[in-house]
N, C-alpha and C positions, 0 to 999 in steps of 0.2 A: 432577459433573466436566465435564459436556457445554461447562456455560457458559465454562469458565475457557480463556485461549490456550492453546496448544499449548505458547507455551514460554514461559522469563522471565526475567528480569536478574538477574545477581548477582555476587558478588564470590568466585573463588577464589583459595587458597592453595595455591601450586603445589609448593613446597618450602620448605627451612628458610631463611634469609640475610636480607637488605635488604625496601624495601617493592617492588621488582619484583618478588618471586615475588609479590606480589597480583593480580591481574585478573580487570578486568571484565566480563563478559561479558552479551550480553543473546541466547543460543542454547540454555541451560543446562533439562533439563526437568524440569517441573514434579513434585516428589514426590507418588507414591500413600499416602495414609494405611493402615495396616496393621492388624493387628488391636487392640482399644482404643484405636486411634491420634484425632488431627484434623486437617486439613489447615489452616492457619493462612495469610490474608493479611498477612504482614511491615508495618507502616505506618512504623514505626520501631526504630532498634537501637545502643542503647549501646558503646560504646568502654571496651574495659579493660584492666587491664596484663595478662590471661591470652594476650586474644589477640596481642599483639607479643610476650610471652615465648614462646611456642609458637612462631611466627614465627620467633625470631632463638636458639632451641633453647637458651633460660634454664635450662629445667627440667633438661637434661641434668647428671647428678653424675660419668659419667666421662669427658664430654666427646665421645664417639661420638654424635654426634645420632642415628643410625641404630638403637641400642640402648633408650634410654631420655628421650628427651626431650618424650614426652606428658606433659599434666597428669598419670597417675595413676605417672608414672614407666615405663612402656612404651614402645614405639617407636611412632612417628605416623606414621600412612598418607595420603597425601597421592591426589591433590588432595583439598581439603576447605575448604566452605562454613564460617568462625567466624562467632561474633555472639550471644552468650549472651544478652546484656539484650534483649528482643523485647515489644515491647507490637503486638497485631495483633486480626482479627478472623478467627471459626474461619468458613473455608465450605464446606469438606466433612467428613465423617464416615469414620472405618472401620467393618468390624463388630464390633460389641459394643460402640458410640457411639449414644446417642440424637440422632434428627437433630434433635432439640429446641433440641441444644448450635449450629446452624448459626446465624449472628448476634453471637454471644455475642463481646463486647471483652474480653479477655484479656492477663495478663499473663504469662510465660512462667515456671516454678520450674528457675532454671538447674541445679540439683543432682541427679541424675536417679538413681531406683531403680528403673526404668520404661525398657522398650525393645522394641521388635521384636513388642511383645506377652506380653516376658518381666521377670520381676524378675533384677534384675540384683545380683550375689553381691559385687562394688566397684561403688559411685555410680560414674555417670557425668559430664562434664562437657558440658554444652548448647555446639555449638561446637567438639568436642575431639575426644572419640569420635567424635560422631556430628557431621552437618551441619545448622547452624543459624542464625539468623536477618540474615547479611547477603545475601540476597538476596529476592523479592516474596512468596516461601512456604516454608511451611519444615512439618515434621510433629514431633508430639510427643503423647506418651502421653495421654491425655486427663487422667489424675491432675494433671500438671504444667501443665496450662493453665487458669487460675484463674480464674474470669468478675472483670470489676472495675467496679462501677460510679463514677463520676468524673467529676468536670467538667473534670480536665485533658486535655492535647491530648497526642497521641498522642507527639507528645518527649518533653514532660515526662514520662510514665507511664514512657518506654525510660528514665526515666533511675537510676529503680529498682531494677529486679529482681538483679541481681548485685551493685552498690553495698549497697544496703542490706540485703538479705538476709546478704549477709555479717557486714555490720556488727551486726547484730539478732544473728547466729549467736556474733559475738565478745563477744557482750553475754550472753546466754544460759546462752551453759557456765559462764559463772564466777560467773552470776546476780548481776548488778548489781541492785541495791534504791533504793530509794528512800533516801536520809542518803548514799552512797558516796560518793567521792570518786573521780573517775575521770580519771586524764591517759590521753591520746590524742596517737598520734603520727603523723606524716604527715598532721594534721587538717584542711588546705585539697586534701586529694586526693578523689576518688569516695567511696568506703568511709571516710573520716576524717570528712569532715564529716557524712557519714549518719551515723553514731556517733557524735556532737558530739550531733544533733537527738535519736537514739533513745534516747542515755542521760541525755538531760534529761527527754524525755519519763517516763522511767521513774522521773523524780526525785533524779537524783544531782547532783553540783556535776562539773561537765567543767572540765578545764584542758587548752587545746587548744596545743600545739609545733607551728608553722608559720613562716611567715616575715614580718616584721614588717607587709608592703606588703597582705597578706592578713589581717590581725591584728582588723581591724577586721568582714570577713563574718562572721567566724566568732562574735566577740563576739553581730554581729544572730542570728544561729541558734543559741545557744545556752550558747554557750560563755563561765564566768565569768570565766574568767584564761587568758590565751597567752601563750607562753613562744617565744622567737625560738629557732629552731634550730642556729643557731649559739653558743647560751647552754648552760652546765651546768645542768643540771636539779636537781644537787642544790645550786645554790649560789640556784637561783630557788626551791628547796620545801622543802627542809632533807630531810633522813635521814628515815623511818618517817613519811611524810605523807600517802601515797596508799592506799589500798584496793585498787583496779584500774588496771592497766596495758592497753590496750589497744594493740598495737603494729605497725604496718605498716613499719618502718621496718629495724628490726637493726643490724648498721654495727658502729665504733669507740664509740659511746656507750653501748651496752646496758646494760653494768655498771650506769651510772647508776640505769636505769630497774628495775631490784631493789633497787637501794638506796634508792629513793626509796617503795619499797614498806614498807607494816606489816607488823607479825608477823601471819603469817596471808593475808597478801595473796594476791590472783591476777592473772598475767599471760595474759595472754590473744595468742596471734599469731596472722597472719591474710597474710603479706607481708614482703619483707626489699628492698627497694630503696637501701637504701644498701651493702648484702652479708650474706650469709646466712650467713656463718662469724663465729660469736662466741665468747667469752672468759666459758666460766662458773667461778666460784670455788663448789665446791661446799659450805661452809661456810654460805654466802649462803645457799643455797636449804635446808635442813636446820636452821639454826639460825634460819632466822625463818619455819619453817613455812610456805614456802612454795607457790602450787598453780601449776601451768603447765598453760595447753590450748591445743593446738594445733587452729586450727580453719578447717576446711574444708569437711568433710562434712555436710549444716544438721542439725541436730536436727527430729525431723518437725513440728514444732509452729512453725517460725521464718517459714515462708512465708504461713501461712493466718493468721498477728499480722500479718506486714509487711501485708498487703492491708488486711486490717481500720485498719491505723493511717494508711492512704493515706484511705482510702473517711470515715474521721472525722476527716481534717483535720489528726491530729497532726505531721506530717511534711510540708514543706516540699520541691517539686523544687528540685535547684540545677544548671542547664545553664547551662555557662559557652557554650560553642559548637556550632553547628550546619552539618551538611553533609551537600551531598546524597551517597548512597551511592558512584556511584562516584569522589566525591574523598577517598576512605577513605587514600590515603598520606598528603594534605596533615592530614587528620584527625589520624592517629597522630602525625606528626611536631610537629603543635599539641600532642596529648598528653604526647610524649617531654619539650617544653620546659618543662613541669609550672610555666608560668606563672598558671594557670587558677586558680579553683575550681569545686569540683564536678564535674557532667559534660559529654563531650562525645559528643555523639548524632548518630548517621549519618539523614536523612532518608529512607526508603524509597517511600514513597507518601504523597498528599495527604490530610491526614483529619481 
């Protein structure tokens, strides 16, 4: 700890509203790792709808930001460091850390059962709860800091860990196989196209609903058939076509997307960006045996595949844009326009 400044730069969240409650600050001190803990050099960090929902109190269901508008549905204590996606290198240790682990390039497991030294009784969110990786250091359990070996550069790796960990997680529960048939929604988003790659990789056919201008990445990554978003779904795939639903989206259209399901199918959600109040006809889900998961929490097994499918190649980064940390409003408001594909990554340090 001798070696490191005294203090470091970063970006807080100062309350709920617009991108002024963010600031930058570079006075902010540096975190002591704790027991199990590692103290982690931030090099770069991912952009996602968790942190501008929490920001602009999405989460909140009765409206009282004060009440209930953290990720896990609680009230959010402010100020507070976000920045779940973190690819960094560890250089200090707590106790009951091998200082073997100092060195080690790592990616961060935003899902967190792991805290303070203690197992934690509801996951945490990396970012949410606790403060994390938009500024130079940040700490975390050692369980959740993953060595990764890689030839990619420090963006690219930030452009992972919460994209496609999610996505792997929404792939998971409802155990996509190899012959599935699987449409995906919001598929030129973070988590959409990572699920585009990870259900190909897994050997299913992807039908990816985006927008026509984007039609074409998605095709090179993975994706057999795209469907314009502005199109009905079931006029582009007929009635009982799909096996899995993978859905980031919600809205006016949902209905479609059980309908476009088999008997038997599973929906999978993960996100509602067009609106989170829908219209279920419960006929639908009973008479065609339907499974629904909701998925948030990773399954233990989803993080230590993601790395492995990084480390052999199968999975592709896609950073549409790049900025240095503290132009994180002009960031989010690039994010908000959701002209992009893929991700966009806050630069933290050179590496």
């Amino acid at each position: 700890m001798s070696q490191l400044p005294e203090k470091m730069s970063g970006v807080i969240l100062t309350g709920h509203g617009g991108p002024e409650q963010l600031e930058y600050r570079n006075n902010l001190p540096i975190p002591v790792p704790g027991d199990r803990e590692v103290l982690i050099q931030v090099y770069a960090a991912g952009v996602n709808n968790t942190d501008i929902n929490i920001r602009t109190g999405w989460y909140s269901k009765s409206g009282d930001h004060e009440e209930d508008a953290g990720w896990t549905g609680e009230a959010f204590h402010f100020p507070r460091i976000q920045g779940a996606d973190v690819c960094g290198v560890i250089v200090a240790v707590g106790p009951g850390v091998s200082a073997a682990r100092i060195g080690e390039r790592v990616l961060i497991e935003p899902c967190l059962r792991e805290k303070d030294g203690k197992t934690l009784t509801n996951p945490w969110y990396f970012g949410a709860e606790c403060d994390g990786g938009f500024a130079e250091y940040t700490t975390v359990a050692s369980r959740h800091a993953y060595k990764i070996s890689s030839a990619l550069t420090a963006v690219e790796l930030a452009s992972f860990p919460c994209s496609y960990s999610t996505a792997e997680n929404l792939l998971t529960k409802p155990n996509v196989k190899t012959g599935d048939t699987v449409l995906v929604t919001g598929a030129s988003g973070g988590v959409g196209s990572a699920a585009v790659q990870l259900a190909k990789a897994r050997g299913a056919r992807v039908i990816a609903i985006t927008s026509p201008e984007k039609s074409e990445e998605l095709l090179k990554i993975g994706a057999s058939k795209t469907i314009s978003r502005s199109d009905s779904v079931i006029d582009a795939l007929g009635s009982n076509s799909v096996d899995v639903v993978i859905d980031l989206v919600g809205g006016n259209q949902w209905g479609e997307l059980l309908e476009v399901l088999k008997s038997g199918g599973r929906y999978a959600v993960a996100g509602a960006i067009a609106g989170p109040l829908v219209e279920l006809d419960l006929r639908t889900l009973y008479l065609k045996d339907l499974s629904f998961f909701g998925c948030t929490v990773l399954e233990p097994e989803v993080f230590a595949n993601l790395v492995h499918h990084i480390e052999a190649g199968d999975i592709k980064p896609v950073v549409a844009h790049t900025f240095p940390l503290e132009q994180i409003a002009e960031a989010q408001e690039v994010f908000l326009q959701k002209k992009h594909t893929g991700k966009i990554v806050l630069s933290v340090a050179e590496k």
